[in-house]
C-alpha positions as CSV (number, residue, x, y, z in Angstrom):
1,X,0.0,0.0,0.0
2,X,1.2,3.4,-1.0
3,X,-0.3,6.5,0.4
4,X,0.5,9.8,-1.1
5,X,-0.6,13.0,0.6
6,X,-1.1,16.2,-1.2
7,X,0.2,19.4,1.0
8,X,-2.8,20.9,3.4
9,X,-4.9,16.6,3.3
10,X,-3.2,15.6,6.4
11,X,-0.2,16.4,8.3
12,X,2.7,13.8,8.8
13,X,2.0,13.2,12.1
14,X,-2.1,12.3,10.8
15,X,-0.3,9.9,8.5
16,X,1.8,8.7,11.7
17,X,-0.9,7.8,13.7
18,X,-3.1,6.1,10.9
19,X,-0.1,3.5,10.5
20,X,0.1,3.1,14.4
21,X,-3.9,2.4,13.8
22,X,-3.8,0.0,11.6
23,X,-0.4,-1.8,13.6
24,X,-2.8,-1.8,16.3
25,X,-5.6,-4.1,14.5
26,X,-3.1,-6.5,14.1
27,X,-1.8,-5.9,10.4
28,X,1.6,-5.7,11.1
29,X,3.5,-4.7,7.9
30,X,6.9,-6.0,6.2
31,X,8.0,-3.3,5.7
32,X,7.3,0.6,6.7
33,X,8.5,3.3,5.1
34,X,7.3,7.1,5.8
35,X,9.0,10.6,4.4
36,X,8.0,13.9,5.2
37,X,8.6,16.8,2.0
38,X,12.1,17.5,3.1
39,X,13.1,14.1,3.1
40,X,11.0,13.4,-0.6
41,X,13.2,16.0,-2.0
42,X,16.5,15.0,-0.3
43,X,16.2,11.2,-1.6
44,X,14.4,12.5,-5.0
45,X,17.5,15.3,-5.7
46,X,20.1,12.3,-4.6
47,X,18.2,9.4,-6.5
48,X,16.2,10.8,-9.2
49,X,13.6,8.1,-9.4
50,X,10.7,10.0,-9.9
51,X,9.2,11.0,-6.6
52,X,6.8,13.7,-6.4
53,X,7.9,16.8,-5.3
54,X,4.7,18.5,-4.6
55,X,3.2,16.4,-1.5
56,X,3.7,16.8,2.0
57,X,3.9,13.3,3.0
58,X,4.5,9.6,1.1
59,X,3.8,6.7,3.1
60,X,4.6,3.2,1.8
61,X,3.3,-0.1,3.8
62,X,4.4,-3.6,2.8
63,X,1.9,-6.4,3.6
64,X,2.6,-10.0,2.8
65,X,-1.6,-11.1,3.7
66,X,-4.6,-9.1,4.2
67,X,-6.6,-8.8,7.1
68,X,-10.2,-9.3,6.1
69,X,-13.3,-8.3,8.2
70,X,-11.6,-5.6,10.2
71,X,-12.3,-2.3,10.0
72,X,-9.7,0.5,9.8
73,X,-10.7,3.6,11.3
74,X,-8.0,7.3,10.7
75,X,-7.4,8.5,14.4
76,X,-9.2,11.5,15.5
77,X,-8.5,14.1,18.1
78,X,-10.6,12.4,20.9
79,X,-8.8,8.9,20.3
């Protein structure tokens, strides 16, 4: 799963706490990976392989199964 978040959607932390979410239903990933815009551009100057330099956050999940008839809920404020 690859999420990429347009600047002013949700913030890094947001994206933070929606993996920590779904870790805590029990889909634990094989791998994690999470950049903020300063880092996108670092790795995209250094690399040049194509990484968007207009978002505010990329976050990349690795799942070897899927979880079926769980529900995944974005944290809010209250929780």
């Amino acid at each position: 799963m690859l999420a990429i978040v347009e600047p002013g959607v949700i913030t890094v932390e947001e994206a933070a706490w929606t993996i920590t979410a779904i870790i805590g239903v029990g889909v634990i990933p094989t791998a994690l990976e999470i950049m903020d815009d300063v880092t996108i551009r670092c790795v995209e100057n250094f690399l040049r392989i194509g990484l968007p330099l207009d978002v505010e956050t990329i976050a990349h999940l690795a799942l070897t199964s899927v979880c079926q008839g769980q529900e995944l809920l974005a944290p809010t404020a209250n929780n």
